[in-house]
N, C-alpha and C positions, 0 to 999 in steps of 0.2 A: 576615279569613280567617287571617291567618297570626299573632293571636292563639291562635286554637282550635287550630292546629296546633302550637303550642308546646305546650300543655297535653297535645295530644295525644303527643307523643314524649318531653315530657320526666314528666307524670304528677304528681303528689304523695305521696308517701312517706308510705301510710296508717299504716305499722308504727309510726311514731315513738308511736303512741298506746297502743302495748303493750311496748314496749321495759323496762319497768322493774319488776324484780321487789319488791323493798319501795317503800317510799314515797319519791316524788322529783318531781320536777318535769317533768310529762308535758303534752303538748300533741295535739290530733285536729285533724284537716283541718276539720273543724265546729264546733270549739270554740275561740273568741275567749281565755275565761281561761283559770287556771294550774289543771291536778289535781295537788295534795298526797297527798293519800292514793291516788291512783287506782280508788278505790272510784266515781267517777263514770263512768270507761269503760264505756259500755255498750254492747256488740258490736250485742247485736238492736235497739235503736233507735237506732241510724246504719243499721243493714241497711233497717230499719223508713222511715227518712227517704228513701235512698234510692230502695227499691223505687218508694215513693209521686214521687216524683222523675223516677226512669225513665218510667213510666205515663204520667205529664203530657205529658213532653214527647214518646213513642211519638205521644201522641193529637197532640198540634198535628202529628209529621211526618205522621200519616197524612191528616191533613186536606189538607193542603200539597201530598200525592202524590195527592190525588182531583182536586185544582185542576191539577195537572199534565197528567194524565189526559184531564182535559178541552180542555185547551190543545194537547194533541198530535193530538187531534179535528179541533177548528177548523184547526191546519196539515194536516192529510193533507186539508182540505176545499179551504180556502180558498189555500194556500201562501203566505199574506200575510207578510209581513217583520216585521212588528211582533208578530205572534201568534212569529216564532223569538226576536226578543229578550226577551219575557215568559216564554219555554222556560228560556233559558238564565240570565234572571234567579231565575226559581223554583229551577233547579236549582242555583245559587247558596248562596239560603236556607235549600232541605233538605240541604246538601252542612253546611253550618255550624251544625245542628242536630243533624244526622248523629252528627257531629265531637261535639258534647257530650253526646250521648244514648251513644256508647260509651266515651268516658271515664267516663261514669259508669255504665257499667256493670264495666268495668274497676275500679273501685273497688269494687262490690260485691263481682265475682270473687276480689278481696283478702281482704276483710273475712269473708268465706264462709270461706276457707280459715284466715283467721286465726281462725273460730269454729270450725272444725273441729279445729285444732291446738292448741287454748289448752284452760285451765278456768280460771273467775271464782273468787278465794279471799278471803276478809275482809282482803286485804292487796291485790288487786289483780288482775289479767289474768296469769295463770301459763302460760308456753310450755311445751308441752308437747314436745321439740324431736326427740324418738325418735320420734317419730308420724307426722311426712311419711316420705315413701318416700328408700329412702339415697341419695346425690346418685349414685352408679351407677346405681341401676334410671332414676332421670331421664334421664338423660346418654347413655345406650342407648336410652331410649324417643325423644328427639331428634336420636341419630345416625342416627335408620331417615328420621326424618324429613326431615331436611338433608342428608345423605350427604355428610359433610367430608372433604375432600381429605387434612386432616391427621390423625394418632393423638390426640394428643395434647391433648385437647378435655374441656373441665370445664364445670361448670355458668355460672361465670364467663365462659367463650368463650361458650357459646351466648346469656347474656345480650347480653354486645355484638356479636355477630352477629345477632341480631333485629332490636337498635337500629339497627344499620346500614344492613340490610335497608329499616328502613321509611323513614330519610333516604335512604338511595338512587332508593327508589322517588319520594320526593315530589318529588325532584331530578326525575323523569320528569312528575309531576303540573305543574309550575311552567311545564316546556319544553312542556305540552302547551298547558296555559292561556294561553302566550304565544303561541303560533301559532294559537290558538284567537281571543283578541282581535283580531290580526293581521287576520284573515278576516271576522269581523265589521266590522271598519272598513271593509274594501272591499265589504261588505254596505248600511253606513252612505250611504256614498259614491254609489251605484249601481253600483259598478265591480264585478260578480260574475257568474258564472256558476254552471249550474248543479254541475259539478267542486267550485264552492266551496262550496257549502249544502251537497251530498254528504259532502265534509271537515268541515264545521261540525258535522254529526250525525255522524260517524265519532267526532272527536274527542270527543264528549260521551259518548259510550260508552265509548272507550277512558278517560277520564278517572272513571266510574265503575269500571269495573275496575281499575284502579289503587289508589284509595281503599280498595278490599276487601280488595285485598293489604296496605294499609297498618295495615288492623284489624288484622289476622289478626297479623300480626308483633308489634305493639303488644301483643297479648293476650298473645302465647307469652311476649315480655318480658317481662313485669305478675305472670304468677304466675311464671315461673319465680324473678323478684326477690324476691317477694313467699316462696316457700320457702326462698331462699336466706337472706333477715334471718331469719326463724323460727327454721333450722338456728343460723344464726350468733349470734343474740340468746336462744337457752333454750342456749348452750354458756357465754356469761357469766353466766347464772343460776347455772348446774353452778360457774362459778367462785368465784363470790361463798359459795357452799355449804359449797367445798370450805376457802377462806380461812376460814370461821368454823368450820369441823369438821365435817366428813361422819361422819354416828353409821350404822353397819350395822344393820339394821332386827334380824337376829339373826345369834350366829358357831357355823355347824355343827360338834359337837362332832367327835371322829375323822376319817378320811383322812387328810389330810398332815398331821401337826402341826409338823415340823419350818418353817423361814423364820422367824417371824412370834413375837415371844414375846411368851406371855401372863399375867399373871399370875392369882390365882385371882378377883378381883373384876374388874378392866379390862383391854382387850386394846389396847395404845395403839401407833398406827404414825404416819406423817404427816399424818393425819386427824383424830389426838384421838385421845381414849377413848369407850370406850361400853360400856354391863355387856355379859358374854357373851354373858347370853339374857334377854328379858324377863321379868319375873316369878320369877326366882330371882338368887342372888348365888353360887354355889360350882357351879363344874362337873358337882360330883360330883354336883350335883339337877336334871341337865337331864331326867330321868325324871319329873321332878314339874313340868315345868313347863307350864303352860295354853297351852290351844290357842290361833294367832292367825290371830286372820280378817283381811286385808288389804284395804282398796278404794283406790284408784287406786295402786294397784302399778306403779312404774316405774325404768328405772336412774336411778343418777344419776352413777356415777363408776368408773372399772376401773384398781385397780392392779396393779402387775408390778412383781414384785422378782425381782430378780437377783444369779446366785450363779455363784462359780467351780467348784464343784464340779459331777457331773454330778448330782442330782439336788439340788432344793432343800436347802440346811443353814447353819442359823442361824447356825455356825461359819466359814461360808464366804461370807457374806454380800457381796457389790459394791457394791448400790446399788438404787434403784427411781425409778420413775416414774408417773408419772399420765395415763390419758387417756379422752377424754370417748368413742369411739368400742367401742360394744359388738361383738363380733363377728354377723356375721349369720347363719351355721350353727353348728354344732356342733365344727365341725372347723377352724375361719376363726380359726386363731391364730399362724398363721405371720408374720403383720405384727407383731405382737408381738415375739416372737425378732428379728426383723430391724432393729425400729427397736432395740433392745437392745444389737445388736450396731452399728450407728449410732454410738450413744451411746459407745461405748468397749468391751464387754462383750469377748472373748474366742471365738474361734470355737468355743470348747469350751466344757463351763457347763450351767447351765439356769435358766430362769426357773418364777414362783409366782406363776398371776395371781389376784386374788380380786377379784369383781365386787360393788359395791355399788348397794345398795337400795332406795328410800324408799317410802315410803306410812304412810299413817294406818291402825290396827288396833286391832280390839277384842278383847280377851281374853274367853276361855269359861272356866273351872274346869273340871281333867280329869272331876272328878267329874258335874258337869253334863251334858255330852259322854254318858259312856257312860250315864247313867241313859235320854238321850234314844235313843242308839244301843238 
């Protein structure tokens, strides 16, 4: 028993099987050998494996819970003693199937979400890390649920408050199952009465309700960790990105020009260079340049430069910064300014944030375009 329950709290860290955006040496909870290329990860058939996995062994508990069934028949008939230890043996067996039929279902709950968060690319399993919900709308959808004493609660506290949760509880399961055997031996013995059969089935109730609280925690742990590496494992994709040169998908000509100098072929800041605009080389022909179509459009990186004057000016330049966190309205750039001002910036000043791009695009010729228009 207290193999299964090991597995059950401590889980196996499905991520490790997507964790690497070019090729490296990756490993899956199903998988014995080494992935090199990670072109082997295959999300749907580990899902695939699973499902068929679950199923099985659904079937043997329910078989298990019809034998049960029947066994609690025969005691409300006969009240024989030996038909309660074949009770409490059974419930045993389905307690330790139980146990592995929602580990692996927990595992699926993973792998779901890691297919939901991800895309498969000729290089491997791609986090897609913008995609789950921002770790506040999380962290409010679980303080409704918890109602923590304390403010100051992250997705990291509610992880190990889960985990706590469900050792505490089994700390309850262990003291029940001892006083449970207890009872039974003076069942053994002949030494009982009926107060003790009474307590024998109490406790086996209470000992399932226990267990279900111990899912339930386990699960809320399972994905909330399981979002947490997504978040955290596609922010060192964005780094490794950024290390080799984040190229701007395109740089829109007018509004601010001031910050940022460019010259008339490359526009180069801490990220590299990259042409102005697709399909043309000189500013003065971004009229002529062909439409693009984008598909998996998504950020990948927001800079902020900072300047001592009051509105951006190349002359007055400070300094800049990187970070992976897009704003989530329209108006959500005061964390910006702040961490700015953090950094050393000047309570007076202004900052120049430009948000970048990626995605794959296919070019139309303008003339193409409007023949079809």
């Amino acid at each position: 028993m207290r193999k299964w329950v090991a597995m059950l709290l401590l889980g196996i860290p499905l991520l490790s099987s997507v964790q690497t955006v070019k090729a490296g040496t990756t490993q899956t909870t199903n998988q014995a050998h080494t992935c090199q290329s990670c072109s082997c990860i295959d999300v749907n058939t580990l899902l695939d494996n699973l499902t068929a996995n679950i199923t099985n062994l659904t079937h043997t508990i329910d078989q298990k819970k019809l034998r049960l069934e029947k066994l609690y028949e025969k005691w409300n008939t006969t009240k024989n003693m030996s038909i309660l230890f074949e009770i409490v043996m059974q419930k045993d067996e389905i307690r330790l199937l139980t146990n592995e039929l929602k580990y692996l279902k927990r595992q699926k709950l993973s792998l779901q979400l890691v297919q939901n968060y991800t895309v498969q690319t000729p290089y491997g399993r791609k986090i897609l890390y913008y995609k789950p919900p921002p770790e506040s709308t999380i962290v409010q959808e679980h303080v409704k649920k918890v109602h923590p004493v304390r403010s100051d609660v992250d997705l990291a506290w509610f992880i190990a408050y889960y985990r706590q949760a469900a050792e505490l509880t089994f700390t309850e399961v262990v003291q029940t199952d001892m006083r449970m055997r207890e009872l039974l031996k003076k069942v053994e013995a002949g030494n009982y009465t009926e107060e003790t059969i009474n307590e024998i089935l109490t406790l086996l109730d209470k000992r399932e309700k226990l267990w279900r609280e111990i899912y339930k925690f386990a699960e809320e742990k399972e994905k909330l960790q399981t979002l947490k590496t997504l978040k955290e494992t596609g922010r060192k994709q964005t780094l490794i990105k950024a290390a080799t040169g984040v190229e701007p998908l395109a740089i829109k000509f007018g509004g601010i020009a001031k910050g940022c100098f460019c010259s008339y072929l490359h526009c180069y800041n801490s990220y590299g260079t990259a042409p102005p605009l697709p399909g043309v080389i000189h500013p003065l022909d971004a009229s002529e340049a062909p439409y693009m179509y984008y598909r998996e459009f998504y950020p990948v990186v927001l800079w902020v430069g900072m300047y001592t004057s009051s509105e951006p000016d190349v002359n007055h330049f400070w300094g800049d910064y990187c970070t992976y966190e897009f704003p989530s309205t329209g108006t959500d750039f005061e964390k910006y300014w702040n961490r700015a001002i953090e950094l050393g910036l000047q309570t007076f000043g202004s900052i120049q944030i430009k948000l970048f791009y990626e995605g794959a695009h296919t070019i139309q010729k303008c003339r193409a375009i409007k023949k079809a228009i």
